[in-house]
N, C-alpha and C positions, 0 to 999 in steps of 0.2 A: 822610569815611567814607560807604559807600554804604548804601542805606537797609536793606536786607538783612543787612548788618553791627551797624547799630545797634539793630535790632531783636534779632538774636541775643545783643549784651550785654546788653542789659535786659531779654529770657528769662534770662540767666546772672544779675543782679542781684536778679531776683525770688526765684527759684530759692535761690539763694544764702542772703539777708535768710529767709526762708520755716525754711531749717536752722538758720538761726542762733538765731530766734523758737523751734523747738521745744527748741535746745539751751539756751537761758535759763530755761525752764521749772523751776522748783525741783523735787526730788524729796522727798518728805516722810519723814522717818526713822521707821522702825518703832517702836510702842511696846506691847509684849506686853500685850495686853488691852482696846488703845485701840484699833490700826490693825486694821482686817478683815482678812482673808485670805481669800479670794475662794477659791471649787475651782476655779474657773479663771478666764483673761483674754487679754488682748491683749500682746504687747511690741513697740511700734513706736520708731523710732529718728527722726534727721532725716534719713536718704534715703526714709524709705519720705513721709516728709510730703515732700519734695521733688519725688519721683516724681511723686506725689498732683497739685503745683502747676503741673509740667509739664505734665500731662495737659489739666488745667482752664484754662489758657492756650490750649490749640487750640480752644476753646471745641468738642471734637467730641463731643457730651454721650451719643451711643449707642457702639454698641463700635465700634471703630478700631483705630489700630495698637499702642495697649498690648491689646487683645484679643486681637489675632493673634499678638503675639509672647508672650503669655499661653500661649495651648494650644498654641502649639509647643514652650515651654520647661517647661509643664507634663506634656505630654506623655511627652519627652522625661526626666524626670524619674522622670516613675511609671514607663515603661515599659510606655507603649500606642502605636499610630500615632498614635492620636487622641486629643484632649482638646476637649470641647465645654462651652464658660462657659455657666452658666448663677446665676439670683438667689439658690440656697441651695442645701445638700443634699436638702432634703425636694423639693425643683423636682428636683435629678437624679433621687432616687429616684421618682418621675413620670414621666421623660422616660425613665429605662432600663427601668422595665417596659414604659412606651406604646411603645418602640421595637417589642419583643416582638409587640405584637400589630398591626402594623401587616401589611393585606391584601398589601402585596408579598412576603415569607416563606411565600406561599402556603398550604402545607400546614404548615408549619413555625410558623405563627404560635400564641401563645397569645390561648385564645376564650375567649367567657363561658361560665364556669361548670365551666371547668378550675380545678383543684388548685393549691397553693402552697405547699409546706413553709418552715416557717418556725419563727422561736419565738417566747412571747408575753413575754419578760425583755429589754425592750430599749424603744428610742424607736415611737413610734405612726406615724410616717410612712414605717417600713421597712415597716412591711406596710399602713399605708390605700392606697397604690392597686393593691393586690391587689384590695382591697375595690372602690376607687373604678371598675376594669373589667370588675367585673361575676365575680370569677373568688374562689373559696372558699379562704381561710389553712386550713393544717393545723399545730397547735401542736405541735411534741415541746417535752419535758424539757432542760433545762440542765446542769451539774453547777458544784457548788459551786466547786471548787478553781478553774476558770478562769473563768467564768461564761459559757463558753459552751454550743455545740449541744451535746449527747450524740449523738454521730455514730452510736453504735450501734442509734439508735433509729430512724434512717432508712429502714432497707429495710422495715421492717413498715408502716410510715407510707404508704410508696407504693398506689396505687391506678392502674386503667385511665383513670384523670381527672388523672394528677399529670403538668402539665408543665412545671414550674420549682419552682427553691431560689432563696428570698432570702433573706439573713440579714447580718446586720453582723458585723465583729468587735469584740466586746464590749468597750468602753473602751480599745480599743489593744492587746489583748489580741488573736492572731490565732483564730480558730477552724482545726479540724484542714481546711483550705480542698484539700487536698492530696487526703485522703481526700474528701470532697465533690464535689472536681472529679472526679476517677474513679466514684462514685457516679452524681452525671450523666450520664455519658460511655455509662455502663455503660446506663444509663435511656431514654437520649437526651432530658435534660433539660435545659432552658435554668438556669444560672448566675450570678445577679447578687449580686456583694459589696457590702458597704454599707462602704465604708470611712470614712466618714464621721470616724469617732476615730480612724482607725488608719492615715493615711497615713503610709508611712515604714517601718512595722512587715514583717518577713519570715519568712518558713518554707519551712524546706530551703533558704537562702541566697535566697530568693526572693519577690521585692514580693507581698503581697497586693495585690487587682487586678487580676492580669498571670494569672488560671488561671481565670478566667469568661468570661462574654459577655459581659457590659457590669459597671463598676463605678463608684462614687457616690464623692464629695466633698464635705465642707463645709468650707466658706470664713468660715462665725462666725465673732464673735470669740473665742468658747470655746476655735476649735480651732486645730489645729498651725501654720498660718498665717493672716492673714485676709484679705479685702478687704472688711471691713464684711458686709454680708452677699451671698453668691455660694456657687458650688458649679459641682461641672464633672459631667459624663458621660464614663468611658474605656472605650474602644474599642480594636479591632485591626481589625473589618470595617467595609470601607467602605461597604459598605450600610448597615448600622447607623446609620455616623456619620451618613448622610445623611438619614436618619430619624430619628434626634435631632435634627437640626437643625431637619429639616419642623417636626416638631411643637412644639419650640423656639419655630420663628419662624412662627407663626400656621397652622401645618398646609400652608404652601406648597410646591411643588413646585420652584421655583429655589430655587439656591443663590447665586447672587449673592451676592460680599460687599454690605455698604453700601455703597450710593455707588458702586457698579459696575450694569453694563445688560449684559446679550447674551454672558456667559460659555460660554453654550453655542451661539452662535453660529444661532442659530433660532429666537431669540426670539419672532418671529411666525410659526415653521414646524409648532410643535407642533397634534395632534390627541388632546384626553385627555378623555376620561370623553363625556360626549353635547357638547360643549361642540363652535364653530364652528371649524373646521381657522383656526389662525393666529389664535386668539385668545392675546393676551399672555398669557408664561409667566411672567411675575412676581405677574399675577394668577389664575394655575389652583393648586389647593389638592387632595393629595393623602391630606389627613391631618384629621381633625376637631382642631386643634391650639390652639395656646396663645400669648401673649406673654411669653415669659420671659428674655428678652435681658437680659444687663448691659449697665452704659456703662463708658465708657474709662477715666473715672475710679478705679471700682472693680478696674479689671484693671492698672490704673500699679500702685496699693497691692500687688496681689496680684504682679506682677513682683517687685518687691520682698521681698518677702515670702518669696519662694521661694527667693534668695539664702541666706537666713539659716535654711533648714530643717533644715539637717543639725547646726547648731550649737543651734536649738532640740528637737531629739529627743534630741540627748545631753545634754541639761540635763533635760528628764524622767524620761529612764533614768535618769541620777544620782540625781535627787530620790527615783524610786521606790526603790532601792538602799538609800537615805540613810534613806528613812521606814520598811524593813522590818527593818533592822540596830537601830532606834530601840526599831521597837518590841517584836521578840525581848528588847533588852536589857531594857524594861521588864517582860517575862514575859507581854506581852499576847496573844503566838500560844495564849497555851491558853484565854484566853477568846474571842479572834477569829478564824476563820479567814482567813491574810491571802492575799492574792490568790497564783498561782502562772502564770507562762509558760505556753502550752500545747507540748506536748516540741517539742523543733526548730527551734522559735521564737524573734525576738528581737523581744516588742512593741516601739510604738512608744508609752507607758504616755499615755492622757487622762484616767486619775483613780485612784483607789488606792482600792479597795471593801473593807471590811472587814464581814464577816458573824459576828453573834454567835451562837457555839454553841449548843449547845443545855442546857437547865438552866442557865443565869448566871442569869437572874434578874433579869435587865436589861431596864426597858423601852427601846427604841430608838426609841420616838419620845421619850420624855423627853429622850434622851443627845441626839437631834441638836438639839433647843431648848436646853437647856443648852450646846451646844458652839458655838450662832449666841448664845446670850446674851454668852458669852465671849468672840465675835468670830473666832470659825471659820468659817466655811463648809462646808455640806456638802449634798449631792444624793442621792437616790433613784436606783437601777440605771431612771432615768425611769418609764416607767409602771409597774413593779415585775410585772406579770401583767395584760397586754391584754384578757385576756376578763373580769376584774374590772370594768374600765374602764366609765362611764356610755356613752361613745361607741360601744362595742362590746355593748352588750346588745340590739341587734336587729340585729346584723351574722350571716351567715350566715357559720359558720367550724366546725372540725373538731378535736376533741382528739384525737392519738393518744394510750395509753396515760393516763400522768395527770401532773399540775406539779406536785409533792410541792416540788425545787428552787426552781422560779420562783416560788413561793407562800413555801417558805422566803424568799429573797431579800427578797420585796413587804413579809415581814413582817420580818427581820431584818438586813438589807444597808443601807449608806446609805459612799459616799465619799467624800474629802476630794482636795484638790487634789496636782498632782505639776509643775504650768504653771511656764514658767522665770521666772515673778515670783517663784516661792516660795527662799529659800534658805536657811542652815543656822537662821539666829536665828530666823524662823518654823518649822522643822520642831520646832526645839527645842522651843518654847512648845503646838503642835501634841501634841506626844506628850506633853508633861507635863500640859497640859490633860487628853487624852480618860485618860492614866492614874488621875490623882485622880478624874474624874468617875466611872470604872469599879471603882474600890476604893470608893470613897463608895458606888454603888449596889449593892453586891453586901453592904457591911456594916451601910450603914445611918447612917454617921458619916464628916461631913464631915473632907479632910484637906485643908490650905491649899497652891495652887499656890506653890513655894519661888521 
């Protein structure tokens, strides 16, 4: 056997041994009351740890060829030209505003101390680098039922300063992106979605994503698939991508993959900025930028991972289905308002928000310590109202109108998991939990979970 041969068995051996160790692995039997139930998590198998061993065998510790075949198959997926890996979602959302205001966009770029519509009901890192370049959030109102934008509140919002909408889709949940994108168009506003929860999710038959200028990813473990932590930037222009990239990869001006030289064939022909004609173009820098690269490692898992997305979204949707059907039977929609599609929509659900009405009588910060004492899990709509936030009280930003909702939410919203770890015997103990907890608090006297 030649050595190229034996080598490739004992990749196959390692490989192999590696699935076998994850498939030995005991799985711990649920015991209501014992075992947590997490609002979200991970579900990985033995190809994705397979994948993982493959990778770490080329010993090629930055990105490589599970990178590459990463954002193409990523890509190709969401349904952009482009998909650009990067360490987290909060790194993309970074990397597609910084795209924005990069000097090649000319006139088209956003400057400091332009405008940013936004909401403040959602994660902090969808609008910090609005903040971080220099440029003013403008909050509107949410609405209860979906928890997302109030699109109606948009055009008043606008100003001779407004040149971008950022905004996520709320837990998986799409916002009206349709109407948004037309808004834009109509504005001449730049478009970034924060998909961040909501890969997968669609409106009017159609990816959220795929109807802005640039849109975000997270790759957590929390979310729809992982690589540990990573996150991608998607694109359609190629400008753009290439500007994600600069700033990406330390603000440079090549594009070189790794491990490659002289893609552009003039390496030492370039003349850029005051810099000496045929100064190397791997070291001229077009972009004040960043080191945010994955390694290959984390892009094997994420290959993986993406295999298995369409069979993990319909395990959410189920779940979601499965926890609304739960808790109508229990009579709970008339003490909680429970989440609703936004019309035309089919989320892609990352967490299941319920908001208590109004006069219950219910404190909800009691209910979600009593629902972690019982071994539920449960999460805040994250920073529940940004301009409450310590980090935001000397941030320069802009209320349109008023956060009656978002202030509702901060103070009465908190949700539970819909992740494909969760299945019926946890939904079960799930709703019969927050039921007795919600009948105890409203009367006063405890009733024992049966």
């Amino acid at each position: 056997m030649n050595s190229d041969n034996a080598q490739a068995d004992l990749r196959a051996e390692i490989i192999a041994m590696a699935r076998q160790h994850f498939n030995a692995r005991p799985e711990p039997a649920f015991v209501p009351g014992e075992t947590y139930i997490p609002p979200s998590g991970k579900v990985m198998d033995a190809e994705d740890c397979g994948t993982l061993i493959d990778s770490a065998l080329d010993m090629w510790l930055t990105a490589g060829r599970y990178a590459e075949r990463f954002e193409t198959e990523l890509a190709e997926k969401f349904g952009t030209r482009y998909a650009k890996l990067t360490v987290s979602g909060s790194a993309a959302n970074l990397l597609a505003f910084a795209c924005l205001t990069s000097w090649k966009l000319g006139d088209k770029r956003i400057k400091p101390g332009s405008e940013v519509i936004t909401v403040a009901a959602g994660f902090p890192t969808t609008v910090s680098p609005i903040v971080q370049y220099g440029c003013i959030p403008v909050f509107v109102d949410v609405d209860i039922a979906t928890h997302n934008v109030d699109v109606d509140l948009l055009e008043a919002a606008i100003t001779d300063k407004t040149s971008a909408v950022m905004i996520a889709h709320s837990l998986g949940n799409p916002f009206d992106v349709a109407r948004v994108a037309e808004f834009c168009r109509a504005h001449g506003l730049y478009l970034i979605e924060d998909c961040c929860d909501a890969f997968g999710a669609t409106i009017g038959g159609r990816q959220v994503g795929t109807f802005g200028d640039v849109a975000t990813l997270s790759f957590y473990p929390a979310h729809h698939i992982t690589m540990g932590e990573g996150g991608a930037v998607m694109v359609n222009s190629p400008l753009l991508a290439k500007t994600v990239e600069s700033f990406r990869d330390w603000g440079r001006d090549c594009y070189c993959k790794p491990g490659e030289d002289n893609t552009c064939n003039k390496r030492f022909g370039w003349r850029l900025g005051t810099l000496p004609k045929g100064y190397d173009h791997k070291y001229t820098y077009s972009h004040v930028g960043y080191n945010l690269k994955v390694s290959d490692m984390q892009a094997a898992v994420g290959v993986s991972q993406l295999s298995k997305l369409d069979r993990f979204i319909e395990r959410r949707r189920a779940n979601f289905a499965g926890l609304t059907k739960r808790l109508r039977e229990a009579g709970l929609d008339k003490i909680y308002h429970l989440p609703e599609a936004t019309p035309d929509s089919e989320p892609s659900w990352f967490g299941y928000l319920l908001t208590l009405r109004d006069d219950t009588g219910i404190d909800r910060n009691r209910l979600v310590k009593t629902l972690e004492e019982r071994k539920i899990g449960t999460r805040m709509l994250f920073a529940g109202n940004l301009t409450r936030q310590p980090a935001f009280q000397h941030v320069d930003y802009r209320v349109h109108g008023d956060l009656t909702n978002t202030d509702k939410i901060m103070n009465n919203s908190f949700w539970i998991g819909v992740w494909p770890g969760i299945d019926d015997a946890r939904m079960d103990y799930m709703v019969k939990v927050l039921e007795q907890l919600t009948r105890e608090m409203q009367t006063g006297s405890p009733e024992p979970v049966a």
